[in-house]
C-alpha positions in Angstrom: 21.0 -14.8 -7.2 18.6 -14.7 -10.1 16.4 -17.5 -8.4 16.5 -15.3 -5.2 15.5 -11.9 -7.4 12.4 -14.5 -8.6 11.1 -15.6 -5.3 11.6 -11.5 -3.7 8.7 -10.7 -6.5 5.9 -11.3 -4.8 4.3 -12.9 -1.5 5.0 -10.6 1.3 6.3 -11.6 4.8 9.3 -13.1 6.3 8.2 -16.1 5.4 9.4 -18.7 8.5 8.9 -17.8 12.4 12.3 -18.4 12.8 13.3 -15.4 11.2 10.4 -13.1 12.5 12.5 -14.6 16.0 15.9 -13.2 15.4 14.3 -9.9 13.6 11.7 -8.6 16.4 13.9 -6.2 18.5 15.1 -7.2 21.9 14.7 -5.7 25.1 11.6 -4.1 23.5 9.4 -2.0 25.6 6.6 0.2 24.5 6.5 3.7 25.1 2.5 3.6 25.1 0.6 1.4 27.8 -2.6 -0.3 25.9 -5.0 2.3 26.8 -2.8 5.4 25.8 -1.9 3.2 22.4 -5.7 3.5 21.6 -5.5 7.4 22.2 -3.0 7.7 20.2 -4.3 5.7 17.3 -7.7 7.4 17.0 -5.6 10.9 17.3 -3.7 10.1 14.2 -6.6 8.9 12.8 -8.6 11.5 12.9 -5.9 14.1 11.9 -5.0 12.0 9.0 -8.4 11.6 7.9 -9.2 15.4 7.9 -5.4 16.5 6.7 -6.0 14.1 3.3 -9.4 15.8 2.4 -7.2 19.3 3.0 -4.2 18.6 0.7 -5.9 16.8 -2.0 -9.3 17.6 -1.6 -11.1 14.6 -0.7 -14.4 13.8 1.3 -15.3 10.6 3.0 -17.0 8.1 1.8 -18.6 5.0 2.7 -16.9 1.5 0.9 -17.9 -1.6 0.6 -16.8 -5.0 2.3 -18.2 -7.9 -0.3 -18.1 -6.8 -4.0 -19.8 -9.4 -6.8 -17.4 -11.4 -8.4 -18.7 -10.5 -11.7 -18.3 -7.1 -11.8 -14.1 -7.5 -11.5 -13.8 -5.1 -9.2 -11.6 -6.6 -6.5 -8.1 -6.0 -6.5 -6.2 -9.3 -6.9 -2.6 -7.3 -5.5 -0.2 -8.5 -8.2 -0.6 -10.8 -11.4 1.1 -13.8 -10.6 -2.3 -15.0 -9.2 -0.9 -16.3 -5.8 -2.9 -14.5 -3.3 -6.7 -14.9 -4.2 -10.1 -13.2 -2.6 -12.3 -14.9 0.5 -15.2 -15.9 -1.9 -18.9 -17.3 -0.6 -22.2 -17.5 -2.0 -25.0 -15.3 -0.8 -28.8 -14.1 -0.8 -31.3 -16.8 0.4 -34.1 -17.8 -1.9 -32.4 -16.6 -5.2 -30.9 -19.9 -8.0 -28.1 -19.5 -8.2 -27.2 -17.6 -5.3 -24.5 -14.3 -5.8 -20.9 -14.6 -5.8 -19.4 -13.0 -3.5 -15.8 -11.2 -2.3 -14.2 -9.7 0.7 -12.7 -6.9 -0.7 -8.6 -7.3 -1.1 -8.2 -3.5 -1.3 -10.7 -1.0 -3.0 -8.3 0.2 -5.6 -11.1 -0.9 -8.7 -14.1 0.2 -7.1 -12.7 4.0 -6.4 -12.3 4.8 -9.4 -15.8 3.8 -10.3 -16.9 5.8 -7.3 -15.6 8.7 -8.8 -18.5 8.9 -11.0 -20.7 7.3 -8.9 -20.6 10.5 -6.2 -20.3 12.7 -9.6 -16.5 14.1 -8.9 -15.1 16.7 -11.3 -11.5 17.1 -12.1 -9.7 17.9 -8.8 -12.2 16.8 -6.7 -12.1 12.2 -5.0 -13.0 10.5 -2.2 -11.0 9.1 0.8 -12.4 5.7 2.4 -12.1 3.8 5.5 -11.4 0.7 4.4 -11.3 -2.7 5.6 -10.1 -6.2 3.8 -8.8 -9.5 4.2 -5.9 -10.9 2.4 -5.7 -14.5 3.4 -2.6 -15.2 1.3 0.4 -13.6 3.6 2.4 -15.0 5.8 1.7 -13.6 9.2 4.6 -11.7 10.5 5.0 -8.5 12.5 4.1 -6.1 9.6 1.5 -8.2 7.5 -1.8 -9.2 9.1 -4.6 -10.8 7.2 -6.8 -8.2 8.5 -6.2 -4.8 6.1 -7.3 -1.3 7.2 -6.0 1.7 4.2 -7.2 5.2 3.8 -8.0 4.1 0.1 -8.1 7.4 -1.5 -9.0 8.0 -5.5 -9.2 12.0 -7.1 -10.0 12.9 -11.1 -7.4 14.1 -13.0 -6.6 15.3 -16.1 -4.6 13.7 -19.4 -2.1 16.4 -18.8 -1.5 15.6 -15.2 -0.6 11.8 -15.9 3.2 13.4 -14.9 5.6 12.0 -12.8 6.0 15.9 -11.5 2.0 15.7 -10.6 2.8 12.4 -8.9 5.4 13.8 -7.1 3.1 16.5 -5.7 0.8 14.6 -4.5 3.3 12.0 -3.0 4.7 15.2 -1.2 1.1 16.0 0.3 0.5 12.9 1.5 4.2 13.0 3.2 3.1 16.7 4.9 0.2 15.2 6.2 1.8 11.9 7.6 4.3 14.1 9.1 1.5 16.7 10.6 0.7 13.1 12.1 3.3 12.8 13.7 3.7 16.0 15.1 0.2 15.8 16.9 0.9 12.7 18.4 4.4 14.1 19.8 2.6 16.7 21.1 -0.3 14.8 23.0 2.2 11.6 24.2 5.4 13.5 24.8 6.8 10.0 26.3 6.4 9.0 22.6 10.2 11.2 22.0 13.1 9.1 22.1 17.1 9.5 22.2 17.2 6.1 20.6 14.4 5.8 18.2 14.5 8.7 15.6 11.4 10.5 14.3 10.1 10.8 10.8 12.4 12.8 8.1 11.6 16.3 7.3 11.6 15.4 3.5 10.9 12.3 1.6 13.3 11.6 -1.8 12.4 10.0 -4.6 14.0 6.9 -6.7 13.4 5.0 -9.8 13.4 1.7 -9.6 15.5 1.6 -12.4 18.2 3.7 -10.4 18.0 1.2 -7.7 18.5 -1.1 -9.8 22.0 0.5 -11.3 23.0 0.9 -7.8 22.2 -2.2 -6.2 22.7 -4.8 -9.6 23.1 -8.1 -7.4 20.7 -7.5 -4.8 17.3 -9.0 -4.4 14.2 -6.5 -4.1 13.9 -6.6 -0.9 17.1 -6.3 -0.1 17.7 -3.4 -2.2 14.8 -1.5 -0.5 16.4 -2.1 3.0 20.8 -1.2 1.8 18.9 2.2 0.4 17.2 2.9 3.3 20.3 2.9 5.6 21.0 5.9 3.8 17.4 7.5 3.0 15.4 6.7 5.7 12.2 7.8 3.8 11.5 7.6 0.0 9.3 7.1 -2.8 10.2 4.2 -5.5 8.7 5.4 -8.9 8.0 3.4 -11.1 7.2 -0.7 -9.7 5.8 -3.1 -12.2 7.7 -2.9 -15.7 10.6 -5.5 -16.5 13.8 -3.8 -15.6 17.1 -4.7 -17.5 18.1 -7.5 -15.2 14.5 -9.3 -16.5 12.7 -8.7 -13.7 10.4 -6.1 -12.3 10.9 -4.4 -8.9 8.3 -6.1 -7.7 5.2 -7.8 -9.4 2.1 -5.1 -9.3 -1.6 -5.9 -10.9 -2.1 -5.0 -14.4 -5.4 -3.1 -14.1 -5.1 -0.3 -12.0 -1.4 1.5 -11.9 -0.3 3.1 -14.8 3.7 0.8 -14.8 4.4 0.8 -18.4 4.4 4.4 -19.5 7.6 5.5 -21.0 8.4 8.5 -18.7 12.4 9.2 -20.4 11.2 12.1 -21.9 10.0 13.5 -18.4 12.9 12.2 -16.6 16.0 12.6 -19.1 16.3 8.9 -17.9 15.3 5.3 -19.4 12.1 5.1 -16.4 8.9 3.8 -16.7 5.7 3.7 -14.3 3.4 6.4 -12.9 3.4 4.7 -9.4 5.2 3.8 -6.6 5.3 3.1 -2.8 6.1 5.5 -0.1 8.6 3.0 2.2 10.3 4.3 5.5 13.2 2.6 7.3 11.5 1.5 10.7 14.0 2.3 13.7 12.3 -0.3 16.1 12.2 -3.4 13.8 15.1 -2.6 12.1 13.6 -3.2 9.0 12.2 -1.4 5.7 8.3 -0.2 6.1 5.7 0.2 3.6 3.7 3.2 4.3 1.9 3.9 1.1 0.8 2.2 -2.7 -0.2 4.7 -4.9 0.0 5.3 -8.7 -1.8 7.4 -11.6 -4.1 4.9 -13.0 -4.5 2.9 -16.4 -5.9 5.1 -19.5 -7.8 2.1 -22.1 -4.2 2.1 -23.8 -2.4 1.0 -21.2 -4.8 -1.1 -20.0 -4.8 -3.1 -22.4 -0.9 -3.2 -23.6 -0.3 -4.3 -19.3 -3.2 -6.7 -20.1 -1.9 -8.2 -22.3 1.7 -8.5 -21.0 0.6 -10.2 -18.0 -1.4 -13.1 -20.0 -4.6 -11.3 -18.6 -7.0 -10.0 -21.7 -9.6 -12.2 -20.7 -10.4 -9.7 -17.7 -11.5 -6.9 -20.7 -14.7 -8.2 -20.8 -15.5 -7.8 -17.1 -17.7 -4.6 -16.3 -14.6 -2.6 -14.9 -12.1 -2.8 -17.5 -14.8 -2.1 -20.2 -15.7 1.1 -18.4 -12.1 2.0 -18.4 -11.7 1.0 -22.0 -14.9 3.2 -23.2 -14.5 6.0 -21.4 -17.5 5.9 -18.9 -14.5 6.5 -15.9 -12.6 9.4 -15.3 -8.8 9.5 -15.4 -8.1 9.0 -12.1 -4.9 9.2 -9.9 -5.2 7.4 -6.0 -3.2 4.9 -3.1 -3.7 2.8 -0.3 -2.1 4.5 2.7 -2.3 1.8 5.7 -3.6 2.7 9.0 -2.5 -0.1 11.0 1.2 0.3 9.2 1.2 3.9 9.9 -0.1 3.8 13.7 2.7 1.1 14.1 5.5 3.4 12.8 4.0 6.6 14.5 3.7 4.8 17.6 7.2 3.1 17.4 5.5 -0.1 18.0 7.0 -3.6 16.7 4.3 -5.3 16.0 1.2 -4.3 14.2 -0.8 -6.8 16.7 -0.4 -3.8 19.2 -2.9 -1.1 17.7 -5.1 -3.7 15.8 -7.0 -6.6 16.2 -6.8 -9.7 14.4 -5.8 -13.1 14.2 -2.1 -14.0 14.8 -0.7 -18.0 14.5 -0.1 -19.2 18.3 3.9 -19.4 17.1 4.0 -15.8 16.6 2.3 -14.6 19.6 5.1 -16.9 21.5 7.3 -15.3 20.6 5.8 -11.8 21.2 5.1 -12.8 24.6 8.9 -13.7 25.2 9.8 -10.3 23.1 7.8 -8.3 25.7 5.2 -7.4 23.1 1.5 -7.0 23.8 -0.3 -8.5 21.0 -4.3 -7.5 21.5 -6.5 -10.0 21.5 
C-alpha cells in the first residue's frame, strides 16, 4: 500500500489504454450532436465568464502564451519536477537568442498582473487561458492542450482564512451551477433520468479528515470512495505531509499557501489555504476535477515551502523576490477548466468532444468503438 500511496502523488491519468478501455462508459451516446455541443460550450462560456467577474469582481484580461524562462514565472504543477514546460529559443538576430516557455498554467504571472493592471484590495482579473502540459498521459479527462479561467483578486492579511476561502469557493460553485442551469434551459435534451445534475451545495473536507476516514486508501482512491457519498466537494488543504507521511497530493511550492497551520481556525490539526473543487462524474463513473484554487504564498511561507521541497534556489528568480519584498499584493486565485467543465455540463465522456487537440491513435480506437466523437 505505502508504494501505491507514493506513485498516487503525482502524474495525472489512468496511466495504460487498457484501463481508459474498461473505464469509458458503454453503450454511450451523447445527448448533444457536434454542432449543438459547440452551442452549448460557447453558452457556458460566456455565462461563466461574465458570472466570475459578478461574484468576485473580476475583469478580463488578456494572458500570455510564451513567458521567459528567466523571469520564473511558469508554473511547474507540482515539485517533484516530472512534468516540465515546452521550451525553444526565440527573436532572430539577437546572441543569445530568448528562452522561451509555453505557459503550463498562469498561476505566477496573475499575481504579478495584479499590479501590473493596478488592482486594489477586492478588485483581480479573470483570463482566458491556454497551455500545454506535455507530461500527462492522454486519457479521457487529461489532454495536453489546457484551457482554465485563471482568475487572481487582492486580498488582505486578514482574509488569508479558511472561512474567506470558503466564500469564495461557494461563489465559484453558484456560478458553475448558474452554468448549468442555462444550458438546461437552452438544450432541454441535455435532462436525464439516468445521469444526475450538479448538487445544490458543495461540502467541504480536509485532507486530513480524508485521511482519518480512508487510512489505507491511495489518493486517488480516497477521492473517488468519498465521492459515492458527496458527489461534489472541496478538499482543503493539498500539499502538507499528512500523518501517514505523505501529502494528499504533491502541489508546487510557490504559489498556494499548504503549510499554514489552520487548527486554530478549524478546532482541528489542518493545514493549507487551498484546495480543489472535485465532482463525482455520472457518465464516466469516475471522480472530476473542476477547480485548483488556493490563497497564495506570503514571503514566510514562501520561503519555509521553499525550502521543504529542496527548492531555495528559485528565490532568486524575479517572481519569488517580488513576493519576498513586497512589490506583489497578497493575492488569493484558481484555475477553473473549461474544457473539464463543458465535459461535465455537457455529460460528455471524453474531453476530445468539446475541444480540439491531439489524442494517441490507441485512444481514439477505442472512442470510435465506445461511440464517442472525438473532434478532429
Amino acid at each position: 500500500m505505502t508504494a501505491n500511496k507514493k506513485a498516487d502523488l503525482a502524474g495525472p491519468g489512468i496511466s495504460t489504454y487498457k484501463e481508459v478501455e474498461k473505464v469509458l462508459p458503454k453503450n454511450y451516446k451523447s445527448l448533444l450532436t457536434p454542432k449543438e455541443t459547440q452551442k452549448a460550450v460557447f453558452s457556458a462560456k460566456n455565462y461563466i465568464e461574465e458570472h466570475l467577474g459578478k461574484e468576485l469582481n473580476l475583469m478580463m484580461v488578456t494572458v500570455p502564451l510564451i513567458v521567459d524562462k528567466e523571469s520564473g514565472v511558469n508554473d511547474y504543477l507540482d515539485r517533484d519536477g516530472s512534468r516540465t514546460p515546452v521550451e525553444f529559443p526565440c527573436g532572430l538576430g539577437i546572441q543569445p537568442r530568448m528562452q522561451a516557455q509555453v505557459v503550463q498554467a498562469a498561476t505566477k504571472w496573475k499575481r504579478m498582473a495584479l499590479k501590473e493592471f493596478n488592482m486594489n484590495v477586492g478588485e483581480g482579473l479573470n483570463t482566458d487561458m491556454r497551455a500545454v502540459r506535455k507530461d500527462y498521459f492522454l486519457d479521457h479527462d487529461h489532454s495536453s492542450y489546457v484551457d482554465q479561467w485563471d482568475w487572481e483578486k487582492v486580498i488582505t492579511k486578514d482574509q488569508r482564512t479558511i472561512s474567506y476561502l470558503k466564500e469564495t469557493v461557494n461563489k465559484i460553485w453558484k456560478v458553475i451551477k448558474g452554468a448549468e442551469t442555462r444550458i438546461l434551459d437552452e438544450f432541454p435534451q441535455l435532462e436525464s433520468k439516468t445521469i444526475p445534475n450538479l448538487p445544490n451545495k458543495l461540502e467541504f473536507f480536509h485532507a486530513e479528515e480524508i485521511l482519518d476516514m480512508y487510512p489505507d486508501l491511495p489518493r486517488k482512491q480516497r477521492e473517488t470512495t468519498i465521492l459515492q457519498d458527496h458527489p461534489a466537494i472541496f478538499i482543503v488543504g493539498i500539499g502538507s505531509v499528512l500523518k501517514d507521511g505523505y501529502p494528499h497530493e504533491m502541489r508546487a511550492a510557490d504559489y498556494d499557501d499548504w503549510i499554514t497551520d489552520t487548527s486554530k481556525e478549524t478546532g482541528k490539526q489542518t493545514h493549507g489555504l487551498n484546495g480543489d473543487i472535485l465532482v463525482w462524474n455520472p457518465v464516466t463513473q469516475r471522480r472530476h476535477e473542476l477547480s485548483s484554487m488556493g490563497i497564495r504564498v506570503t514571503p514566510e511561507t514562501l520561503k519555509k515551502q521553499l525550502e521543504l521541497s529542496g527548492q531555495t534556489d528559485f528565490l532568486q528568480l524575479p517572481y519569488h523576490q517580488a513576493i519576498l519584498n513586497n512589490k506583489i499584493p497578497l493575492s488569493i486565485g484558481g484555475g477553473i477548466g473549461q474544457s473539464r467543465t463543458y465535459m461535465y455540463l455537457l455529460k460528455k465522456a471524453h474531453l476530445g468532444e468539446v475541444s480540439v487537440t491531439v489524442w494517441p491513435k490507441e485512444l481514439k480506437d477505442i472512442c470510435v468503438k465506445k461511440n464517442i466523437h472525438v473532434l478532429e
